[in-house]
N, C-alpha and C positions, 0 to 999 in steps of 0.2 A: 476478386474485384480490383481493377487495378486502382493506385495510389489516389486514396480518396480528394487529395489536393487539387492533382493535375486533373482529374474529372468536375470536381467543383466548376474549375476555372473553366474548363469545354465547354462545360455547360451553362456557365454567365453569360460567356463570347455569344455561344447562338442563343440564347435570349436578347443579348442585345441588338441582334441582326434584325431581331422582328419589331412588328409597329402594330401588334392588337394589344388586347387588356389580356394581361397572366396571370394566371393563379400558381403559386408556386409550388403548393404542391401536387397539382397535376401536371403542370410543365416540367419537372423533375422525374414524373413517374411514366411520361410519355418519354421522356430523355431517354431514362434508363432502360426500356423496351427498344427503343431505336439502337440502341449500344448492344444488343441483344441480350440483358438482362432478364430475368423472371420476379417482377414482384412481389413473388411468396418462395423467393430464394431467400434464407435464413439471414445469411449476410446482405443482403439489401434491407431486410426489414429492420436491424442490429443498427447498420450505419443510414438508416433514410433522414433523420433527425438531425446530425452530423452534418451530412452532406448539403440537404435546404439549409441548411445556416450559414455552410461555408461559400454556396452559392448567393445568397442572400449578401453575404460582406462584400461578394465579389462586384456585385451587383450596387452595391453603397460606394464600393472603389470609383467606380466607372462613372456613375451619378457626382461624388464628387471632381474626379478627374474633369469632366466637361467643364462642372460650372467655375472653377478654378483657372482655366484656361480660357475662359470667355465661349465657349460652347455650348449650346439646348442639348440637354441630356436628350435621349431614347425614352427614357422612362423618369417618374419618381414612385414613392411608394404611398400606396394609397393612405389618407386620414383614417380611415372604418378599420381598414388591416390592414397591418405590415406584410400580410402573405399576398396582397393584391399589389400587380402594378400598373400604373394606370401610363396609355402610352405618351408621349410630348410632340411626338413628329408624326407625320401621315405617310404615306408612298409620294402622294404629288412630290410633298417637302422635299423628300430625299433625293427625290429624279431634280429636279430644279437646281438641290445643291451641286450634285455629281455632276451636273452639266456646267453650273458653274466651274466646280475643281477643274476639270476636265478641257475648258476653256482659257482655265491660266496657266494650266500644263502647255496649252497651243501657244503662249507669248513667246516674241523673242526676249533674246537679255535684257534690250535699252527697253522693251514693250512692258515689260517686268517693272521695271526701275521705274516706271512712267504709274505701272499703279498703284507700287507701293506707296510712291509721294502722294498719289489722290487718298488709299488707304489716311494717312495722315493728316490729308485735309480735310476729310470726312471727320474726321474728331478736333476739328479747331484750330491746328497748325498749320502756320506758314511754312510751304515747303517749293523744293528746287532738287529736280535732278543734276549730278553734277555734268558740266561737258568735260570733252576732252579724254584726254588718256584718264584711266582710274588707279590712278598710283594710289598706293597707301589706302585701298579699299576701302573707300567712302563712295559711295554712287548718289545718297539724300541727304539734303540737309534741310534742317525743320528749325523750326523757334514756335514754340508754345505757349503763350501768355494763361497763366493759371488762372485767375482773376476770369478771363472770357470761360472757364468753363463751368465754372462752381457762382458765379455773377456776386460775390462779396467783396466789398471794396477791401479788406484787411487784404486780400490777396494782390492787389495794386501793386503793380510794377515788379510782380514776382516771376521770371519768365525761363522755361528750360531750352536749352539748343537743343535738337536731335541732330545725332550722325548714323546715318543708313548705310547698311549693306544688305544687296538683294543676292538671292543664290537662287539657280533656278535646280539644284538636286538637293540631295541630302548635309543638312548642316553638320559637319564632323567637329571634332574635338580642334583640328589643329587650326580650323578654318577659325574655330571663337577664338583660341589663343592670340594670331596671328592679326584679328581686329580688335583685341582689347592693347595691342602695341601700338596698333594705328591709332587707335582710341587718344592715348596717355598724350603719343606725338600729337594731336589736335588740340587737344589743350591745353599744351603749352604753345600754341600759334606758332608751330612749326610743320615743318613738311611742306609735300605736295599737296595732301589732302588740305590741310589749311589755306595754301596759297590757291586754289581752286574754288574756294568757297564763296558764295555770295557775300557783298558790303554788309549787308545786313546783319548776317551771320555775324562775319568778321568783327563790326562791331560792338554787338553784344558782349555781354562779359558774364552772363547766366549758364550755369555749370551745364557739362554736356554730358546726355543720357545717351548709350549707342543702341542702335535698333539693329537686329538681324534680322531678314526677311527671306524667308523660300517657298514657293511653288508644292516641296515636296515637303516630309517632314526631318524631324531633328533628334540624332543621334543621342542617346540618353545621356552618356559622359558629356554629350556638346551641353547639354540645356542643364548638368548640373555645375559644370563648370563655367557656363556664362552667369548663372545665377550668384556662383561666387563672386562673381567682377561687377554684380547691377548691370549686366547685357541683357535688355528685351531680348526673347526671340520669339518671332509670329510664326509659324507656320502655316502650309496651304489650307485646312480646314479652318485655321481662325482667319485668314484671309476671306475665306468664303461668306463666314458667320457676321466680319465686318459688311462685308458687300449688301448682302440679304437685307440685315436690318438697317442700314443707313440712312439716317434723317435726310437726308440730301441727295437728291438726284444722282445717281448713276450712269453713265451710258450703256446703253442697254438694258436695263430695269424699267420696269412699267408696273401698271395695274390694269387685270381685263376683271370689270366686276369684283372689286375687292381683292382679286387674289395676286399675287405678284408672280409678273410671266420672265422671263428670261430670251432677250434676240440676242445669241451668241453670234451673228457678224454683228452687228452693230457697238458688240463689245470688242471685239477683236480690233473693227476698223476703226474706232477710236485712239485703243492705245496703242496703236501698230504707227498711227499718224506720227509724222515730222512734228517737233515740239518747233 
């Protein structure tokens, strides 16, 4: 049997692929025949306990990973048994999403930049792409009023800048590095990136949070070392998860009969438009 770890983990991945209700330990014992095991192989029966377990945490990995990231898990585990999982998404769901991802994959650069600033407005920020050349990699800039989100007055006059960078590939390590320097130079009201910024912006004086944003996803060094610095970074799937659920009109999003449809030109011709 090979190394009961790296088979746990196979076997999480294609449970999580699916969108019915699982029993775990029949979806393990269907696994282990598809791997061309014998379930009255000595060593399968020895390690079958071991293994749903270690599947089982893989499976709890994954359920937290989404909701920590702002993501609808595939699954949770059911209340009656931990050995049931009950599913979170449908097939529609997942074609709907994919055709979203797959639609901001189609943006240009400034197309890009154009949604990540609505991404932002969708949760309460004032925002502005930047023009011009993009020196000092800033593309968004946002102001946040805390108070509008949580509607408590102690939060009065408490207000955050964003500064955005959109990537339309994979977020690398040198890429965060290299806007946590942009970063520092912005708030000390120097640079290009400063002097490009809106009045608004500029004259605010509420400490500034930098957002990374990509299409695709983010290198694990990137996203542990932006962590260190307090650098957001969104990636394509939580980009998506924003779109889907947003209180606010979308272009492109509707409702036919309750259920939310997706017209991929009418998203595209939007943020493709001349600002």
């Amino acid at each position: 049997m090979q190394r009961i770890n790296a088979l746990a983990d196979e076997f999480a991945d294609a449970i999580w692929q699916r969108t019915d209700r699982v029993q775990l330990v029949e979806i393990v014992e269907q696994l282990l025949i598809e791997k061309g095991y014998s379930d009255n192989d000595p060593e399968i029966i020895d390690n079958f306990d071991r293994l749903k377990r270690l599947v089982s945490q893989g499976l709890t990995r994954r359920i937290f990973s989404a909701n920590s990231s702002g993501l609808k898990p595939r699954y949770r585990f059911a209340d009656f048994d931990d050995d049931y999982l009950i599913p979170l998404t449908t097939i529609a769901e997942d074609e709907l999403r994919n055709d979203v991802a797959g639609a901001i994959g189609e943006l240009s650069w400034r197309a890009f930049e154009r949604l990540c600033a609505a991404v932002l407005a969708i949760h309460g920020a004032r925002s502005l792409t930047a023009s011009g050349s993009k020196e000092e990699g800033i593309d968004i800039f946002g102001l946040l009023s805390i108070r509008d989100l949580c509607e408590l007055d102690f939060w009065y006059g408490t207000d955050l800048r964003i500064a955005g960078q959109s990537k339309k590939g994979i977020i690398t390590e040198p890429m965060v590095r290299l806007f946590a320097r942009d970063l520092e130079s912005l708030r000390q009201g120097q640079g290009r990136g400063f002097a490009q910024s809106p009045i608004w912006f500029k004259n605010a004086v509420s400490p500034v949070v930098g957002f990374m944003f990509t299409s695709s996803t983010v290198a694990r060094t990137a996203k542990s070392w932006a962590d260190s610095k307090g650098i957001v970074i969104k990636g394509g799937r939580q980009l998506v998860e924003v779109l889907v659920k947003a209180h606010k009109p979308v272009k492109g999003f509707g409702y036919l009969q309750d259920e939310l449809v997706f017209d991929k030109r009418r998203f595209l011709e939007h943020f493709e438009q001349s600002s």
